[in-house]
C-alpha positions in Angstrom: 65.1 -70.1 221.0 65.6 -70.0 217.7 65.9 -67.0 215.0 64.9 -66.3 211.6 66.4 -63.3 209.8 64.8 -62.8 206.8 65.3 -60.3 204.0 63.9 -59.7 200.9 64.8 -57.5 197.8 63.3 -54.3 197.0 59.6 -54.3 196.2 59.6 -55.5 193.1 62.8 -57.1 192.7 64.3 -60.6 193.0 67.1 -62.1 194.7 68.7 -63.0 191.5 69.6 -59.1 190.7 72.9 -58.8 190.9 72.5 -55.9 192.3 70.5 -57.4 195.6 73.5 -60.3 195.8 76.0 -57.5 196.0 74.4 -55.9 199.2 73.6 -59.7 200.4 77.8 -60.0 200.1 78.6 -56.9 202.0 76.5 -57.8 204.6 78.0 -61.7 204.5 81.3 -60.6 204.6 80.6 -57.6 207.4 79.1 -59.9 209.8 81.2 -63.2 208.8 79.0 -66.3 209.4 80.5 -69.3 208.4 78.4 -70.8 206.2 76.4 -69.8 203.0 74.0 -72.3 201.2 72.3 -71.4 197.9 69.4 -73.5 196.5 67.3 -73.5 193.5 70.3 -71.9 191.2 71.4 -74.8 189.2 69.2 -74.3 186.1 70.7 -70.7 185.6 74.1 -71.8 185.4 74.8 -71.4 189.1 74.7 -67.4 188.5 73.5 -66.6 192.2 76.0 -69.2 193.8 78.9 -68.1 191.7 78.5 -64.1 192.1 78.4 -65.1 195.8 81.5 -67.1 196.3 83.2 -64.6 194.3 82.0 -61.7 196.3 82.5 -63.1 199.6 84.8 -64.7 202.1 82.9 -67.1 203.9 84.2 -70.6 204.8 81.8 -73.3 204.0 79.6 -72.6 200.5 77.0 -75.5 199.8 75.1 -75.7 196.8 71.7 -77.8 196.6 71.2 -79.0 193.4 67.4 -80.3 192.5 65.5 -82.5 195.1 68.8 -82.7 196.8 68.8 -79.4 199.3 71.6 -77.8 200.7 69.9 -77.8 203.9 72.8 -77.5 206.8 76.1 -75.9 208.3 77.6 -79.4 208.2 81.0 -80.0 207.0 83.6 -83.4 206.4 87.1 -81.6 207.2 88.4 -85.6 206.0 86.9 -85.3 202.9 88.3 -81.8 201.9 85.4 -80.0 203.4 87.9 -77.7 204.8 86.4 -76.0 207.9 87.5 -72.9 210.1 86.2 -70.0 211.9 87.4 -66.4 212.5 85.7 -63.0 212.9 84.9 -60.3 210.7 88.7 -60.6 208.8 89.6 -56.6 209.7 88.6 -57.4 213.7 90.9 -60.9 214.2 93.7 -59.3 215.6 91.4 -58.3 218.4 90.8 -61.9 218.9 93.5 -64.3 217.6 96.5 -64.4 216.0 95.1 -66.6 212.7 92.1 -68.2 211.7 91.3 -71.5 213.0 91.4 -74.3 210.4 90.7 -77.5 210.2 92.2 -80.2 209.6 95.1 -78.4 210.7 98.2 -79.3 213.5 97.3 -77.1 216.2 101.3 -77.0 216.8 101.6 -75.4 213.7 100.2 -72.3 214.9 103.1 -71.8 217.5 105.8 -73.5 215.0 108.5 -71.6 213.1 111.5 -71.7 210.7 115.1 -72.2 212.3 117.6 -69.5 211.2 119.7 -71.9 209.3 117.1 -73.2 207.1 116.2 -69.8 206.3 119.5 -68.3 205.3 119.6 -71.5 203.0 116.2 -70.6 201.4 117.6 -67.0 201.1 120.4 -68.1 198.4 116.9 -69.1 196.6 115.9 -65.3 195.8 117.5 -65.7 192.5 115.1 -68.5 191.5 112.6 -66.5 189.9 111.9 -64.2 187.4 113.9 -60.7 186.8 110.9 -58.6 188.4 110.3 -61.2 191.5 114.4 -61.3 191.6 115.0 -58.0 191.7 111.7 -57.6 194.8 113.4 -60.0 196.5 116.6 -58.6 196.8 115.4 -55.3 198.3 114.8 -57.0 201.5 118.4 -56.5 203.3 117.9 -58.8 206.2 118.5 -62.5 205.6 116.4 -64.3 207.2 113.2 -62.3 206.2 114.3 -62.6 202.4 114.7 -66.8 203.4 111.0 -66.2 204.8 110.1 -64.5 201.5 111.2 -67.3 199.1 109.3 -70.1 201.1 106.5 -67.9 200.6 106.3 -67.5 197.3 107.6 -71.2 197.3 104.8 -72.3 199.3 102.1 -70.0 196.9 103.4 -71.4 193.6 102.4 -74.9 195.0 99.5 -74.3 197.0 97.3 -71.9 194.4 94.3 -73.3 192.5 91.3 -75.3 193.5 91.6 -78.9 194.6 89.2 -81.8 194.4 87.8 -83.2 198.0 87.9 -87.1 198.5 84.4 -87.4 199.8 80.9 -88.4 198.9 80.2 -84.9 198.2 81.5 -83.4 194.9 84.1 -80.6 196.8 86.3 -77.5 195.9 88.7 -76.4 198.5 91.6 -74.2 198.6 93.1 -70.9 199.2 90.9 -67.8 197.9 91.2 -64.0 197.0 89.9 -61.7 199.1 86.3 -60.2 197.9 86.2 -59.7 194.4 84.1 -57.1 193.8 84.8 -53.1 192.6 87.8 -50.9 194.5 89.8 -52.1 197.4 89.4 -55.1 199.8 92.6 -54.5 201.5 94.2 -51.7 203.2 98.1 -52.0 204.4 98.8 -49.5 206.4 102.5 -48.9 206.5 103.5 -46.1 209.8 106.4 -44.2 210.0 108.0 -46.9 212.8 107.7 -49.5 210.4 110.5 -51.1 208.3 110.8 -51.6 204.7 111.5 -55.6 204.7 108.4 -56.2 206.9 106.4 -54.3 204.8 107.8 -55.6 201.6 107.2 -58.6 202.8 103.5 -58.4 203.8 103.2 -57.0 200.1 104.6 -59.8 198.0 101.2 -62.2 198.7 99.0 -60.3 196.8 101.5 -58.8 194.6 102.8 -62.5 193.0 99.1 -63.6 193.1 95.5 -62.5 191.1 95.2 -60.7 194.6 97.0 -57.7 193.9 93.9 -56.3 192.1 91.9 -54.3 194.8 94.9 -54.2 197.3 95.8 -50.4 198.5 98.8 -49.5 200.3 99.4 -46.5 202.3 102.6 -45.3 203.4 102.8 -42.5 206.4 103.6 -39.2 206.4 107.3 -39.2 207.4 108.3 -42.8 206.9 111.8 -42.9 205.9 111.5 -45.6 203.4 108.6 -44.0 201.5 110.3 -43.7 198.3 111.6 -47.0 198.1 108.3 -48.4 199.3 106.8 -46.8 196.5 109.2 -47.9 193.8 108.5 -51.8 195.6 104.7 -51.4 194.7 105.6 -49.7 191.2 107.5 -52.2 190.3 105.2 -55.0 190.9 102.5 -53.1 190.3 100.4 -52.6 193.3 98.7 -49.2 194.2 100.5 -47.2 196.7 99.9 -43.7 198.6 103.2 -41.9 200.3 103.0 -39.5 202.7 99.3 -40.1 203.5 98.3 -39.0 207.5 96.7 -40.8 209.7 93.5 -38.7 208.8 93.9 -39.3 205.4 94.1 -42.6 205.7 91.5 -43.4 208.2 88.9 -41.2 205.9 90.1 -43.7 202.7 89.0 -46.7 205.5 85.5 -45.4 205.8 85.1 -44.4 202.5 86.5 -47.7 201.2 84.6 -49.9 203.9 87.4 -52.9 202.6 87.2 -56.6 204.0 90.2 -56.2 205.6 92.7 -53.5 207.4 96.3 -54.7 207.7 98.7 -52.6 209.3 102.6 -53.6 209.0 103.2 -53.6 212.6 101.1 -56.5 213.1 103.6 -58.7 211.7 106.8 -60.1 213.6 109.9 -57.7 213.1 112.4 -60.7 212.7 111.8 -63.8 210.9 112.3 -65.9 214.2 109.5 -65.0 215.2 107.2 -65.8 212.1 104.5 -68.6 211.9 105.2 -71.3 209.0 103.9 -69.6 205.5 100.8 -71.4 205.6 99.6 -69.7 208.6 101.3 -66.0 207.6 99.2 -66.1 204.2 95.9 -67.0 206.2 96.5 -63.5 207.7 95.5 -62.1 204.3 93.7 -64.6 202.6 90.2 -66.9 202.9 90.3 -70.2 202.5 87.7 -72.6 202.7 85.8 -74.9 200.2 82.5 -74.9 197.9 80.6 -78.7 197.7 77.4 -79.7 195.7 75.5 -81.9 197.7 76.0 -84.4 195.0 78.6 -87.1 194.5 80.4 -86.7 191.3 78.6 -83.3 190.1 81.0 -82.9 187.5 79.0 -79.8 186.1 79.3 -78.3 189.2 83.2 -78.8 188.9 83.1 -77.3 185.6 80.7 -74.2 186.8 83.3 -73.7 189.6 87.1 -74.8 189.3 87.7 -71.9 187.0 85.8 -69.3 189.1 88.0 -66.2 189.2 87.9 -66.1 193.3 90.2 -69.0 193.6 93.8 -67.6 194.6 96.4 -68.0 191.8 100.0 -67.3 191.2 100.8 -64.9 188.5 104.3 -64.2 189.7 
């Protein structure tokens, strides 16, 4: 059986307001299908598609252009049409560990870092600048501190949008959360939880154009609250100490963010964390945009420099 869900603007109104695409985005990123195709946009400068990608997290975008619709779900993983699927982003840890991409090694996903090489990657903390440097060195336990500089290692590399191989013209790469006003991530820091795995689930968006929009709440009666709040301060990420679990929860429905992240959901030692590329997909879309043309170099130029590509500013 199939099913058509239909929904049009306000009487009156068009699907180009801006204003209609932002409710279209909340409900794209609330219920999480994995695919959005726009058609008809190309002769205003892409203005629908590109408040859409930037607004949303979804992880195939295809973009008709002319004759030539955008007309299914389909995607070429060996072309750069990366593909994946997950659930609504603040429900996955009901349901998996990490997203599912592909092409990916599906040992990744249960693959780590030995202790050796991270105490290695550790002597590395001085390798960046005085403000990273000095971030870096808060964390006390060596191997989360290795784990840190790979990270950042691995985000100064991987950032920015990369060109697909394929037929298709193709943008892939890692993405900001929803771009759009207030917060799209919550990190919920409880009173159990300990400053370097907190500190640690911080530094993402805080070295990237992600750190706009992220909020971090620090419980009532956590022991570390000052220095978690000199940590944010420093690198300039929004923090709330001593906020109760009513508090917070009330800031959660008020906020209605993408995603809810609370520090206990990551490993307590670094033994027991997933290689960097999976940790970051924890916190972070990825996916790609294509026109369904070959060599659309206008659509490159209308998209490579969109502001919802993730990029290191540490």
């Amino acid at each position: 059986r199939l099913y058509l869900d239909v929904t049009p603007p306000a009487a009156g109104g068009s699907v180009r307001e801006p204003a209609f695409l932002s409710q279209l985005a909340r409900w794209l990123t609330a219920e999480q299908p994995i695919t959005l195709a726009v058609n008809g946009d190309e002769g205003d400068d892409f203005k629908m598609s590109k408040q859409l990608f930037k607004e949303t997290a979804q992880v195939v975008y295809s973009v008709g252009r002319g004759d030539a619709a955008a007309l299914t779900c389909q995607a070429r993983p060996q072309d750069g049409e990366i593909f994946g699927e997950f659930p609504p982003r603040s429900e996955l840890t009901r349901y998996s560990a990490f997203p599912v991409f592909v092409p990916s090694a599906t040992p990744g996903y249960v693959a780590g870092y030995a202790p050796e090489y991270l105490a290695g990657a550790a002597t590395g903390a001085t390798g960046f600048g005085p403000k990273l440097t000095a971030a870096l060195l808060t964390i006390a336990d060596e191997g989360l501190r290795g784990y840190a500089v790979v990270l950042l290692r691995y985000l100064q590399e991987s950032c920015g949008a990369k060109e697909g191989i394929g037929a298709r013209t193709t943008l892939w790469g890692l993405q900001r959360p929803p771009v759009w006003e207030g917060t799209h991530t919550l990190l919920r820091v409880n009173a159990g939880d300990g400053f370097d795995t907190a500190a640690l689930q911080i530094l993402p968006f805080a070295v990237t154009n992600a750190r706009a929009g992220l909020a971090v709440s620090v419980a009532d009666g956590h022991a570390d609250a000052g220095r978690l709040a000199e940590f944010c301060a420093n690198l300039g990420v929004d923090c709330a100490v001593e906020e109760s679990a009513e508090a917070f929860d009330a800031a959660a429905a008020e906020a209605q963010p993408w995603n809810v992240v609370a520090a206990d959901n990551a490993a307590a030692t670094a033994e027991e964390l997933p290689l960097v590329s999976h940790y970051v997909s924890i916190f972070f879309p990825m996916g790609h945009i294509k026109s369904v043309l070959s060599g659309d170099r206008a659509f490159v130029d209308a998209f490579q420099g969109s502001e919802k590509w993730l990029r290191f500013e540490g």
